[in-house]
C-alpha positions in Angstrom: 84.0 77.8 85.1 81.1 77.0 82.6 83.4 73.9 81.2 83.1 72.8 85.1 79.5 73.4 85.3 78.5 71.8 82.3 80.5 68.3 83.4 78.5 68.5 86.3 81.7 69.9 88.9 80.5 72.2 91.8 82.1 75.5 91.5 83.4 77.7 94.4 85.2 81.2 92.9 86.9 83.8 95.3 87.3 87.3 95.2 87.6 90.4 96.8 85.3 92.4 95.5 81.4 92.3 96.1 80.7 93.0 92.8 82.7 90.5 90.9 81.6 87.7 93.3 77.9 88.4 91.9 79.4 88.3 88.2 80.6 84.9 89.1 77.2 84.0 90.5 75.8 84.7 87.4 78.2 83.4 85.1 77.4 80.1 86.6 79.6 79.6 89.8 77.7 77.8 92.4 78.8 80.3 95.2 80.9 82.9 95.4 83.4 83.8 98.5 85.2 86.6 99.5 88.6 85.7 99.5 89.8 88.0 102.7 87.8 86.5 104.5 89.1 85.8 108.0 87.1 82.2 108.0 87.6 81.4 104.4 88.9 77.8 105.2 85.1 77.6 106.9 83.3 79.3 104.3 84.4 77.1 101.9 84.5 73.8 103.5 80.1 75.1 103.8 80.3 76.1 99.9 81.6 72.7 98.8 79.4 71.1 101.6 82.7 69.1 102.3 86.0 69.4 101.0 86.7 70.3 97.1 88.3 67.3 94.8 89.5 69.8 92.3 91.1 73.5 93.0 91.9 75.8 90.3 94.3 78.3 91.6 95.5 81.8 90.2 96.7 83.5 92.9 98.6 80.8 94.8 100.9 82.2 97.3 99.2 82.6 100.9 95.9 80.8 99.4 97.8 77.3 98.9 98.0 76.1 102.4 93.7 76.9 102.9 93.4 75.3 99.6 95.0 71.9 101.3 93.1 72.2 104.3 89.7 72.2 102.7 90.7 69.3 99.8 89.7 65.8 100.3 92.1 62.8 100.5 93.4 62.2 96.9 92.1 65.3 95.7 94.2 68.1 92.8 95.3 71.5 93.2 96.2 73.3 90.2 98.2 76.5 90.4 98.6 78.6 87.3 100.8 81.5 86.7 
């Protein structure tokens, strides 16, 4: 995430918790969402201020089909694990 910062990428993290959402904040992420949200597609199309050119993906499953509605055209999604 600080790699991503420091070449100048906008960084959007998820989680559940409250708690790590403001550790991310403060590691350097640009915002922080909860990922249950029931609007998350929403929250993070306003986070990016568009769509994202570049996911990072750890969880995958359920998460991959919000991931490709919020990407712009000719954009990557990584899934690891």
């Amino acid at each position: 995430m600080q790699l991503a910062r420091a070449l100048g990428a906008k960084v959007v993290a998820l989680s559940r918790d409250a708690d790590k959402r403001q550790q991310l904040v403060a590691l350097g992420a640009d915002a922080a969402v909860d990922s249950d949200a029931v609007d998350l597609e929403k929250r993070l199309q306003e986070a990016f201020g568009g769509g994202a050119d570049l996911v990072v993906d750890n969880l995958a499953g359920p998460f991959v089909q919000k991931y490709l509605n919020v990407a712009n055209l000719n954009s990557r999604i990584m899934v690891i694990g």
